[in-house]
N, C-alpha and C positions, 0 to 999 in steps of 0.2 A: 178392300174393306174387310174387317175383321167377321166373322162368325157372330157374334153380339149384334154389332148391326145389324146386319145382311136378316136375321131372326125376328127383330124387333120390325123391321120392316116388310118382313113379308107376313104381319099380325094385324099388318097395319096399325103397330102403336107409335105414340110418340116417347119422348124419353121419359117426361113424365108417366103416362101409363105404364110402360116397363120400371120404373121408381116405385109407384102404387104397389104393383103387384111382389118385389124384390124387396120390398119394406126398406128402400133404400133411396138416398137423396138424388135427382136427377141432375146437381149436379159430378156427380160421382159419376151417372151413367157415361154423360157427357167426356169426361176427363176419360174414362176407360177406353170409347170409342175411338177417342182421338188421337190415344196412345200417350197421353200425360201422364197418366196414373196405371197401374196395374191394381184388380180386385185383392183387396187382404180375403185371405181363406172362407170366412166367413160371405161375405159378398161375391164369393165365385160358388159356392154351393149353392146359394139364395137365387142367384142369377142361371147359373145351371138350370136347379131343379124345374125355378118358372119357366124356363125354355126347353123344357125335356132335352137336353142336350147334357153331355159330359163337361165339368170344370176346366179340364184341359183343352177342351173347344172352344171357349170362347173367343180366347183371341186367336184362331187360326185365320189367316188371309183367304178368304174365297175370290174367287173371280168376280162374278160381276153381280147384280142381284138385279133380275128382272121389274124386281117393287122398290129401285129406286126413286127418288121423287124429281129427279131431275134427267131428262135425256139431252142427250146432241141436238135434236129436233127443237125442243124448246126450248133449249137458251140458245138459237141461231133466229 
């Protein structure tokens, strides 16, 4: 999962809410996480800054995120 995510979900927001706050469209957020799109300059500073994190972190792959919404346990 990219750093964007792994952030947005340990704020527990959803894409919308990180949209709101990024003055940016949640479909955009969507496209970014999912690796369709890449942020133009403008929407990786936006999305940075609301994530106290650096531009060129957003999409780095982290490992696994503890506040994901789905585990092994329940989808079995």
């Amino acid at each position: 999962m990219v750093r964007l995510k792994a952030e947005r979900l340990k704020r527990k927001w959803s894409q919308q809410d990180l949209a709101f706050h990024a003055h940016m469209a949640s479909a955009d957020i969507s496209r970014i996480e999912r690796g369709w799109a890449r942020p133009y300059p403008g929407q990786a500073q936006r999305l940075a800054a609301t994530l106290g994190i650096q531009p060129e972190e957003l999409l780095q792959e982290v490992e696994g995120c503890e506040h994901a919404p789905y585990t092994a346990e329940a989808l079995s």
